[in-house]
GUTORPA-667580 format. One record per residue (C-alpha): residue in one letter; x, y, z. Coordinates in Angstrom, 2 decimals, m for minus. Layout:
<sites>
+------+---------+---------+---------+
| code |       x |       y |       z |
+------+---------+---------+---------+
|    A |       X |       Y |       Z |
...
+------+---------+---------+---------+
</sites>
This chain:
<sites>
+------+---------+---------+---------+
| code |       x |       y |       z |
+------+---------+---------+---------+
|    X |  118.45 |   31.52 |   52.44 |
|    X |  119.57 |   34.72 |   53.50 |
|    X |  118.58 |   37.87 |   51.76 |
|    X |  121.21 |   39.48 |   49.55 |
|    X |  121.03 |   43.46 |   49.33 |
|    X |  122.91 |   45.52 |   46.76 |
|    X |  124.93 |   48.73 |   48.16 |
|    X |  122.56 |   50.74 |   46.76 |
|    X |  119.73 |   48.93 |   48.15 |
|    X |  121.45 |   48.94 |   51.58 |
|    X |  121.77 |   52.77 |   51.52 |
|    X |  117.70 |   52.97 |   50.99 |
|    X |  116.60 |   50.91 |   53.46 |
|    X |  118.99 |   52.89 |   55.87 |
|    X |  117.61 |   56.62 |   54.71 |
|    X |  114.42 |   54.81 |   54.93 |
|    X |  114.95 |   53.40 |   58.84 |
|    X |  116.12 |   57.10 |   59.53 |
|    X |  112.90 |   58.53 |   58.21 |
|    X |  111.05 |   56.37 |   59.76 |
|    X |  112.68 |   56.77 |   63.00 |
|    X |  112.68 |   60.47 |   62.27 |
|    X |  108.16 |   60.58 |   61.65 |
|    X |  108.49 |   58.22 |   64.96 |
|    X |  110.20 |   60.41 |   67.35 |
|    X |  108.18 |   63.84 |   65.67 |
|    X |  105.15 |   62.12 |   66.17 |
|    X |  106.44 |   61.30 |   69.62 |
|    X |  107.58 |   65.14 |   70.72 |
|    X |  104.04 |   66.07 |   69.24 |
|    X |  102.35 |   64.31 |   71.86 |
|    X |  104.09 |   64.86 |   74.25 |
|    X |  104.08 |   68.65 |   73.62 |
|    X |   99.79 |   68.22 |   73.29 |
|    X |   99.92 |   66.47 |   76.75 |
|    X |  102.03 |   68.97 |   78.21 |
|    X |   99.55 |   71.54 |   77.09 |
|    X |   96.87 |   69.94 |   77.77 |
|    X |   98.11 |   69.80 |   81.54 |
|    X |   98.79 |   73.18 |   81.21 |
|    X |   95.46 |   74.53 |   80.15 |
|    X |   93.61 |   72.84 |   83.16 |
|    X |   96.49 |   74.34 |   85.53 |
|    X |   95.93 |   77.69 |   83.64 |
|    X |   91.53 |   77.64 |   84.16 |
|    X |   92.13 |   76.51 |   87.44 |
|    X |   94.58 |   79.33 |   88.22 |
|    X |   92.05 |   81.58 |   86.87 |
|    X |   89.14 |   80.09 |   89.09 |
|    X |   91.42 |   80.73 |   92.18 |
|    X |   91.77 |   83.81 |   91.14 |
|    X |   88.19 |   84.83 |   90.91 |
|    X |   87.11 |   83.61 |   94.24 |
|    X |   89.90 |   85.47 |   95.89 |
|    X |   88.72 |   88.78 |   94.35 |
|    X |   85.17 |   87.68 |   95.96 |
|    X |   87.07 |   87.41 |   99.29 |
|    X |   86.42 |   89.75 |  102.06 |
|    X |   89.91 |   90.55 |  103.05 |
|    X |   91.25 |   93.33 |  100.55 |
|    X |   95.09 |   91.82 |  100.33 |
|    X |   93.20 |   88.44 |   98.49 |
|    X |   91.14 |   90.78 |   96.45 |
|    X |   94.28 |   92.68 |   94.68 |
|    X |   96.19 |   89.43 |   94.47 |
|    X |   93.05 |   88.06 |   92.54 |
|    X |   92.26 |   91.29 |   90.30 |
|    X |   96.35 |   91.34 |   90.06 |
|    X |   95.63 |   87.51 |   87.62 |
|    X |   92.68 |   88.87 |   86.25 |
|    X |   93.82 |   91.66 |   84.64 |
|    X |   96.24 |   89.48 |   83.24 |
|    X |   94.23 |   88.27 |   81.10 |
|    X |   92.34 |   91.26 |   80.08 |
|    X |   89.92 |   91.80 |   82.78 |
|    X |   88.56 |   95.32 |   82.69 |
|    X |   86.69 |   94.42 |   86.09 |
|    X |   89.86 |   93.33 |   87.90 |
|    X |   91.78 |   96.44 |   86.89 |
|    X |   89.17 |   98.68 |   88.53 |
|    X |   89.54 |   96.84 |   91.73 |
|    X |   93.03 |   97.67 |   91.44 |
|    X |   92.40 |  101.49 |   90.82 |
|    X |   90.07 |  102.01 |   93.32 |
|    X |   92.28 |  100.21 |   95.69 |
|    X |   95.40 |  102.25 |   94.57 |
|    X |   93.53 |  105.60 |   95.18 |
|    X |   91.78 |  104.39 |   98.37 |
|    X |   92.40 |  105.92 |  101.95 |
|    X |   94.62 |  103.25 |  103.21 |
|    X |   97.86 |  103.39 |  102.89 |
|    X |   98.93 |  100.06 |  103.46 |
|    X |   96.20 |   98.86 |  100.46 |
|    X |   97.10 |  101.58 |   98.29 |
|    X |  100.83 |  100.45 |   98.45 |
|    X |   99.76 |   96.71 |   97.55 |
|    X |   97.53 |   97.56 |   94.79 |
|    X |  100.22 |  100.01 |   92.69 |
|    X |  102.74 |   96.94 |   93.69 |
|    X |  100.22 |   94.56 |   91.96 |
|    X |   99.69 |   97.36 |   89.04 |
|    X |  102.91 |   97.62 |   87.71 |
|    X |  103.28 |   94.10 |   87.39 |
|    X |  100.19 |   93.14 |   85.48 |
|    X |   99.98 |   92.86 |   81.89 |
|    X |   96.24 |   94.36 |   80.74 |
|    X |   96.31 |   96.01 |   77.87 |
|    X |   94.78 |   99.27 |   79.30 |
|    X |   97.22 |   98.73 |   82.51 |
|    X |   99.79 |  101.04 |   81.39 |
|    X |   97.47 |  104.31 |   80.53 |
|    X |   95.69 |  103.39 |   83.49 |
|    X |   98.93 |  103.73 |   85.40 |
|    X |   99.77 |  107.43 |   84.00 |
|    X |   96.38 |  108.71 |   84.51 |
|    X |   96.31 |  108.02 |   88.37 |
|    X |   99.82 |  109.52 |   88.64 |
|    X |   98.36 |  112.74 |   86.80 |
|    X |   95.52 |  113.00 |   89.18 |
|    X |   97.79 |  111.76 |   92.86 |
|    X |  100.84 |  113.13 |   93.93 |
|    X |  101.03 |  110.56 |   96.67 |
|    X |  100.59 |  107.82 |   94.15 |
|    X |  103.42 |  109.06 |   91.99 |
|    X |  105.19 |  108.51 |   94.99 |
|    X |  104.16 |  105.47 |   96.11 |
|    X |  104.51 |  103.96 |   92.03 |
|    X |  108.64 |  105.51 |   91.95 |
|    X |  109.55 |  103.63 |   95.44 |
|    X |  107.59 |  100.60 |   93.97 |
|    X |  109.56 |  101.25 |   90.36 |
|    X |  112.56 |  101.02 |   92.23 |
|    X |  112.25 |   97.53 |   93.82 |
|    X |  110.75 |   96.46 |   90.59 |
|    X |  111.41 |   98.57 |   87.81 |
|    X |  109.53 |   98.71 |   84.55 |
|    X |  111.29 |   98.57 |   81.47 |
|    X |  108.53 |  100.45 |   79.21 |
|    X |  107.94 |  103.39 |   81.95 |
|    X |  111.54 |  105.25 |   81.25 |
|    X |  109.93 |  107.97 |   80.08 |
|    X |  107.38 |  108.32 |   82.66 |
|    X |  110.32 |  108.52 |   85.17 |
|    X |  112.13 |  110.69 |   83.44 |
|    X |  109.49 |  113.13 |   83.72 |
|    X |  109.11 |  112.62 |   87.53 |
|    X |  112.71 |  113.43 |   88.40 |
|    X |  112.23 |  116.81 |   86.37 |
|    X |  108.66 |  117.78 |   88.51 |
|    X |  108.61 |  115.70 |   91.45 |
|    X |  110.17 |  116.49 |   94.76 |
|    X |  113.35 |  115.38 |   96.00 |
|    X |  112.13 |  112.26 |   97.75 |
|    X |  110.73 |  111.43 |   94.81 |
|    X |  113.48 |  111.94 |   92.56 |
|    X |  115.60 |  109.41 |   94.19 |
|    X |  113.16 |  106.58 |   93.70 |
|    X |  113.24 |  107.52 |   90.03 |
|    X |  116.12 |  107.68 |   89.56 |
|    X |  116.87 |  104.57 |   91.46 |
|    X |  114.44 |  102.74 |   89.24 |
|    X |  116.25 |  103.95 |   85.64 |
|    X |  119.44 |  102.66 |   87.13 |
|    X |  117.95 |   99.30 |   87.12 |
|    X |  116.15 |   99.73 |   83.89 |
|    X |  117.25 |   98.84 |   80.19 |
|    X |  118.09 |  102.73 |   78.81 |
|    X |  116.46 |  105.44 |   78.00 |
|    X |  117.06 |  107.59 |   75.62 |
|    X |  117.48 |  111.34 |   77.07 |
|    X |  117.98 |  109.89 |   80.71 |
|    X |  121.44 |  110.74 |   80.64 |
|    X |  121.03 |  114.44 |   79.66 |
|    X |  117.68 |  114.76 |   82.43 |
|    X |  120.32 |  113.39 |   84.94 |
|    X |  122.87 |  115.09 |   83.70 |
|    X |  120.43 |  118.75 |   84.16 |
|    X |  119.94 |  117.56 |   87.64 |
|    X |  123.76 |  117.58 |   88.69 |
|    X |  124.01 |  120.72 |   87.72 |
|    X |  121.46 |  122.65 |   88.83 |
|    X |  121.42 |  124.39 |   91.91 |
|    X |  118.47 |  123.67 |   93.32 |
|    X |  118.68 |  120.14 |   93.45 |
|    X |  119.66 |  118.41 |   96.67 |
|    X |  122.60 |  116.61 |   97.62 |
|    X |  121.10 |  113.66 |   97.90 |
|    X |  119.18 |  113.57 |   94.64 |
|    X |  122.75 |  114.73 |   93.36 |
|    X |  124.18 |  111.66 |   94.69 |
|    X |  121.54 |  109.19 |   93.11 |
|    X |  122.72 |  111.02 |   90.29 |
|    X |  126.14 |  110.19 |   90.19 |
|    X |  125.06 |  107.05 |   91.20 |
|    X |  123.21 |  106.66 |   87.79 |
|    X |  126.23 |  107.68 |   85.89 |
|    X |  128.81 |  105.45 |   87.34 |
|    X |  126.37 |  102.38 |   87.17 |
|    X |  125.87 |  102.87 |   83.42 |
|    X |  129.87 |  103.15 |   82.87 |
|    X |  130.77 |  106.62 |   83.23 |
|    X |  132.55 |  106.31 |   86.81 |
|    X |  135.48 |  108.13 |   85.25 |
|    X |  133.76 |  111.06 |   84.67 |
|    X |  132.08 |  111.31 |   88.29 |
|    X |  134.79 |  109.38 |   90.33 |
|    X |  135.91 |  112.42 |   92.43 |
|    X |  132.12 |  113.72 |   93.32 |
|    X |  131.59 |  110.61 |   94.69 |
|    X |  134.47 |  110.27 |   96.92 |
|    X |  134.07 |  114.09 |   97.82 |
|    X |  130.82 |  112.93 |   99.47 |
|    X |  132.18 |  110.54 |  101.83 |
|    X |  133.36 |  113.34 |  104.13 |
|    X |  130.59 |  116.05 |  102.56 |
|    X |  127.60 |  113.55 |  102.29 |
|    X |  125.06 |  112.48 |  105.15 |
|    X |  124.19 |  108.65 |  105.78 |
|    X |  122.49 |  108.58 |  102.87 |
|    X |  124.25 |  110.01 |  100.82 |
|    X |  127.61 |  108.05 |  101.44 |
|    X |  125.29 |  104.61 |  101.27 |
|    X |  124.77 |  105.33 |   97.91 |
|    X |  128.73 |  105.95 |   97.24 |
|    X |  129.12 |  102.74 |   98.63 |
|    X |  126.95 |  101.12 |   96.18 |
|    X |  127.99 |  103.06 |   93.16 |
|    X |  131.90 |  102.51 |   94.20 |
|    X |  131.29 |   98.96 |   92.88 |
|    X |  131.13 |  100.05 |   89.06 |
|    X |  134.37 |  102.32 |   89.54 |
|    X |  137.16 |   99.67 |   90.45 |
|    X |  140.14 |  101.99 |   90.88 |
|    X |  143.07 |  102.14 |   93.52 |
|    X |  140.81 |  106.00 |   94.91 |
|    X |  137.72 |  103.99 |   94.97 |
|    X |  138.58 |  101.00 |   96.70 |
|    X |  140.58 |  103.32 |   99.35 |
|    X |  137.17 |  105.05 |   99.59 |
|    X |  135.43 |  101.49 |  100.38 |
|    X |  137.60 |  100.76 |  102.83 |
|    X |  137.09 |  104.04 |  104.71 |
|    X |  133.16 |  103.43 |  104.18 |
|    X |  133.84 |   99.79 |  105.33 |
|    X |  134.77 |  101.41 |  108.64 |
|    X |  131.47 |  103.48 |  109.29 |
|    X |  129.98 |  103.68 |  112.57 |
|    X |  126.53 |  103.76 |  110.83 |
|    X |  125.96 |   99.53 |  109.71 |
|    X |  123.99 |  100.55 |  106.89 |
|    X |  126.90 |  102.58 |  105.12 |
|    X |  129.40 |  100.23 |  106.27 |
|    X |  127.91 |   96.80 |  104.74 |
|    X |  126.77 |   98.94 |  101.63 |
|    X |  130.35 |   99.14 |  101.35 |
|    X |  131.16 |   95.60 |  102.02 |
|    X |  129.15 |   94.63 |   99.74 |
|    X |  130.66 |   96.56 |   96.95 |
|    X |  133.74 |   95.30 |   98.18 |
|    X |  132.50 |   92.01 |   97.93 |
|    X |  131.17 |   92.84 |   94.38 |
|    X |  134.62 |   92.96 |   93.24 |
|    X |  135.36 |   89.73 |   93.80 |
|    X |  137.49 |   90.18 |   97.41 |
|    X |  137.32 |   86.71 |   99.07 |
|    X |  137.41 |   87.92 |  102.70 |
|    X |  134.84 |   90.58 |  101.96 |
|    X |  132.83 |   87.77 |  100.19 |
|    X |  133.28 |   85.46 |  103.39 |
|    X |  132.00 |   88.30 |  105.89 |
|    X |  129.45 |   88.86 |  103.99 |
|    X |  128.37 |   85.25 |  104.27 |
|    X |  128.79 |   85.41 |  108.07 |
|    X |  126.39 |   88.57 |  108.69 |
|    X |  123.97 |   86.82 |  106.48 |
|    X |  124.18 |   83.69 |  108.49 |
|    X |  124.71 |   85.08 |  112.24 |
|    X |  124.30 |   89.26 |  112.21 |
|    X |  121.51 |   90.75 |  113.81 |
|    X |  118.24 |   90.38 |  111.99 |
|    X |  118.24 |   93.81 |  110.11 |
|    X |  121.86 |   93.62 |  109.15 |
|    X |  121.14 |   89.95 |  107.93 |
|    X |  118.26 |   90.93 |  105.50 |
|    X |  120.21 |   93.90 |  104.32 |
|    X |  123.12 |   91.31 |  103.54 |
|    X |  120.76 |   88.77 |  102.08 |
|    X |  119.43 |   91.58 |   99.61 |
|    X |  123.03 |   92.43 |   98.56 |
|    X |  123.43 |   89.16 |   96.60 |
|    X |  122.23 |   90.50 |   93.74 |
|    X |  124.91 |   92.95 |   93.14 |
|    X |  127.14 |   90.53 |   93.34 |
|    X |  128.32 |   88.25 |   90.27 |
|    X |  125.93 |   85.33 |   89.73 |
|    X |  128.47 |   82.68 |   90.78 |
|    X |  129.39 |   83.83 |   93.56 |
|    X |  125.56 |   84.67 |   94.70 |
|    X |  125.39 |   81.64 |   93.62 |
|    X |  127.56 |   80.08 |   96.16 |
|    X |  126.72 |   82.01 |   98.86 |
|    X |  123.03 |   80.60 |   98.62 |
|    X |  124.23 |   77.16 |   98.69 |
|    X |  126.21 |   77.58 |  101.62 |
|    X |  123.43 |   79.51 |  103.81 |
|    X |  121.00 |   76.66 |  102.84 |
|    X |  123.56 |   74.11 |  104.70 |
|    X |  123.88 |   76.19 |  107.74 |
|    X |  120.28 |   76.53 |  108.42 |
|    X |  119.24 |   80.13 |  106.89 |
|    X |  116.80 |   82.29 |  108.82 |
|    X |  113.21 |   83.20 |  107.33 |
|    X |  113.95 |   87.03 |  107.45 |
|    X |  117.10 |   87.17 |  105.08 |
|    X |  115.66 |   83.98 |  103.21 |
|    X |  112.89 |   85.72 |  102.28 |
|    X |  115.12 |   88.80 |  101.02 |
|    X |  117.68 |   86.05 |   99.63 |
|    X |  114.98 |   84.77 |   97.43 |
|    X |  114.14 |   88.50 |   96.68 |
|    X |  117.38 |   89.09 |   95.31 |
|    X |  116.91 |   86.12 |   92.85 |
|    X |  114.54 |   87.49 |   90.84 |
|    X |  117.32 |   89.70 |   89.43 |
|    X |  120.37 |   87.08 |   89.61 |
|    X |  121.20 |   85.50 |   85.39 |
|    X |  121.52 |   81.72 |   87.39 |
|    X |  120.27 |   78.58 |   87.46 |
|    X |  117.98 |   78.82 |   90.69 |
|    X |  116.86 |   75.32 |   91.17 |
|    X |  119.00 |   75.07 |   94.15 |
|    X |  116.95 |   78.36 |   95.65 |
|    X |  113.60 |   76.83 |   94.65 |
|    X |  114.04 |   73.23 |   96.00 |
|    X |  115.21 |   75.14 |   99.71 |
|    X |  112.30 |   77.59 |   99.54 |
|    X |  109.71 |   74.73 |   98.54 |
|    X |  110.89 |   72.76 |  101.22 |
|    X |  110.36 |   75.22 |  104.26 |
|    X |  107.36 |   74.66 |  106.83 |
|    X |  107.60 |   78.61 |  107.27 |
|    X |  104.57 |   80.23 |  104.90 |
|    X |  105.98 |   83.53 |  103.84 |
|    X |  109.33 |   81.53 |  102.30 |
|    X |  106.79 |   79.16 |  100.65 |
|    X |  104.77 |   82.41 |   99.29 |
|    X |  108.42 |   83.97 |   98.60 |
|    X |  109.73 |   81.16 |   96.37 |
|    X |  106.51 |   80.79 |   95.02 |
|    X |  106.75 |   84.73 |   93.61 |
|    X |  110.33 |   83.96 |   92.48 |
|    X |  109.25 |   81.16 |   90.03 |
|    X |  106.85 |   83.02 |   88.32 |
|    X |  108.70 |   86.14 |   88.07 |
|    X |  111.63 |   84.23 |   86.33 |
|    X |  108.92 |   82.66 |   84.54 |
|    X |  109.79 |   79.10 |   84.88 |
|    X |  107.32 |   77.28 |   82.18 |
|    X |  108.96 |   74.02 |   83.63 |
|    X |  107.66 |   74.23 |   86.71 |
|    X |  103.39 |   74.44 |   86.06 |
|    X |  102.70 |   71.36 |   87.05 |
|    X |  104.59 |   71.89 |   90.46 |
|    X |  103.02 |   75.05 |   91.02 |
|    X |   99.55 |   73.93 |   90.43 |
|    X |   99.75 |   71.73 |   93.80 |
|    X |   99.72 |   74.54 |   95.57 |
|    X |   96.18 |   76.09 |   93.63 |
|    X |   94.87 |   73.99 |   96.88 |
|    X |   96.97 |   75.10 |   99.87 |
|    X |   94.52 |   76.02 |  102.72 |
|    X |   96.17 |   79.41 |  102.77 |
|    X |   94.43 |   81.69 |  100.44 |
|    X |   97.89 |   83.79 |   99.51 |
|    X |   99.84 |   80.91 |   99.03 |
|    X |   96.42 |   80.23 |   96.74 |
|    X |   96.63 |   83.03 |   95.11 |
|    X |  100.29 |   83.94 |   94.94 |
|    X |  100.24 |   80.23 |   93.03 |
|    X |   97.53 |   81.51 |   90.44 |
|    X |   99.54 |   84.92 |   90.30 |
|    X |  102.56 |   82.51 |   89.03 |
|    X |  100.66 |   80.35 |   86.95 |
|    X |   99.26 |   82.65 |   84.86 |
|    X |  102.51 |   84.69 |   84.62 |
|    X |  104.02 |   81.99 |   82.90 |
|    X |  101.69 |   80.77 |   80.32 |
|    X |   98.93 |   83.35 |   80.15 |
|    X |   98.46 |   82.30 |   76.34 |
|    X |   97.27 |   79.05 |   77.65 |
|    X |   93.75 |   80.74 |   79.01 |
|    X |   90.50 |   79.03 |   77.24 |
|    X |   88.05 |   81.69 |   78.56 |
|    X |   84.69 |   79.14 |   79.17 |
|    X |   86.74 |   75.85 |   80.01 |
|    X |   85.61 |   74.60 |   82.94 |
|    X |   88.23 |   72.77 |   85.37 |
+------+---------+---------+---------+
</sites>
């Protein structure tokens, strides 16, 4: 005999399935979220344990890539192998270590950063180019201060870098002292107006830009053709086109690009074609043009160099120019991860971490093994980027 249930009764054991169901699936997500963490912590040590017997390496690029994860984690001992390594007599080291400082996260990474600047004009140098590749949101005022003291080649890197920065307050009256005083160059003038148009105030310095194109050197009209992007006016696409025309390649793709950043399809197209076919130089500056443009179309342009066979020089600048593209990049990481060619693996690799894909651990952590020690290391760099947090100091691997 069947079982008779009142209405009632029916809705109870209903609200009771769902809580049941409900606990069930909880409990469920709860594991999973302990197993994923789990895997995460042994990817995390062992990222860490790479890490450490790179800094015990004899070649000094390993040792900065190792003290680089170190100090993420709050390694006093790793940060003074970066010091002494950013105020050491080579050049090429010194560059590599202030590249690896302002990225890490120590707590003491920061003040160390200002007191070497006080003490090193050349690093101050060296840190505003490397600011301006990678800027650092919490070192506006810092830069501001360098484009008031600092000398002209200087100034450009800083101000290049605040451009790219989230703002700060009393950059626009520092830049705004620099435009008009008389002692400060052309040049730094025109990074200047470069500034103002980028943050929305093209109006205002629409006519000093395009006054340049026929006053300005190389330089100076490559950086009107980047900053005639954020104007968008009848006078500043005319001046485009005349920059478009440049006997100099860097000027004239500058422009192209801008063009190209406002959407015009056959400026979008050529850019494609230098990327995929120009000369090597004019293919990597192409390649590190995508990221002006808007994510879509960058977008786009990626997928279509993958199917034509991309070349390692502007691949590696492609996948440069990702770090600062707002898109989905699994398309860019499954074409990096699946070239033979070490500095693209090493490049993708970099981009991963730096857009700090959490998702992607357990694929990373293959690579904690590769028989090339910056691949190694460039792996534990990523790693512990991501999920720092997830460091048990003492857990053995």
């Amino acid at each position: 005999m069947a079982t008779r249930f009142t209405p009632n009764l029916r809705k109870i054991i209903r609200r009771c399935k769902g809580i049941h169901l409900l606990i069930s699936l909880v409990t469920a997500l709860g594991s999973a979220h302990s197993a994923l963490a789990n895997s995460s912590l042994g990817i995390v040590n062992q990222a860490i344990d790479t890490a450490r017997s790179l800094v015990e390496s004899e070649n000094p690029y390993d040792q900065i890539l190792g003290a680089g994860v170190l100090s993420d984690i709050g390694d006093a001992s790793a940060l003074a192998i970066l010091e002494t390594r950013a105020m050491g007599d080579d050049i090429v080291f010194q560059r590599s270590a202030i590249d690896t400082l302002i990225g890490v996260q120590h707590p003491a990474g920061i003040d160390l950063i200002y007191r070497l600047a006080s003490q090193s004009e050349t690093f101050t140098q060296f840190l505003a180019q490397s600011l301006a590749t990678n800027p650092r949101d919490d070192m506006g005022n810092f830069l501001l201060g360098v484009i008031q003291e600092s000398k002209p080649e200087v100034q450009r890197y800083a101000i290049q870098a605040l451009a790219h920065m989230k703002i700060t307050p009393n950059a626009l009256r520092v830049i705004n002292k620099v435009l008009d005083s008389p002692e400060s160059g052309q040049t730094t003038k025109a990074y200047g107006l470069y500034y103002l148009a980028q943050r929305g105030l093209g109006s205002e310095v629409e006519q000093r830009l395009l006054d340049l194109i026929t006053t300005g050197d190389l330089v100076d009209r490559e950086v009107v053709a980047v900053a005639l992007a954020h104007l968008n006016t009848p006078s500043a696409l005319e001046g485009l086109m005349k920059l478009e025309k440049s006997s100099d390649a860097r000027v004239a793709l500058a422009a192209l690009s801008s063009h190209a950043a406002l959407g015009d399809a056959q400026s979008i197209k050529e850019l494609t074609n230098i990327i995929k076919t120009g000369t090597s130089l004019n293919a990597e500056v192409g390649a590190s043009a995508l990221r002006r443009l808007q994510p879509e179309v960058a977008h786009a342009i990626s997928v279509e160099l993958f199917e034509n066979n991309l070349r390692a020089d502007p691949g590696g600048r492609l996948l440069e120019s990702w770090g600062g593209i707002d898109w989905d990049a699994t398309d860019v990481y499954a074409w990096g991860l699946a070239q033979k060619n070490p500095d693209i693996t090493l490049q993708t690799i970099w981009l991963v971490g730096q857009r700090q894909e959490r998702e992607m651990l357990d694929t990373l952590g293959k690579y904690l093994n590769d028989k090339n020690p910056a691949i190694r290391g460039m792996a534990a760099w990523a790693i512990v980027h991501i999920a720092p947090e997830e460091y048990v100091p003492g857990t053995k691997v």
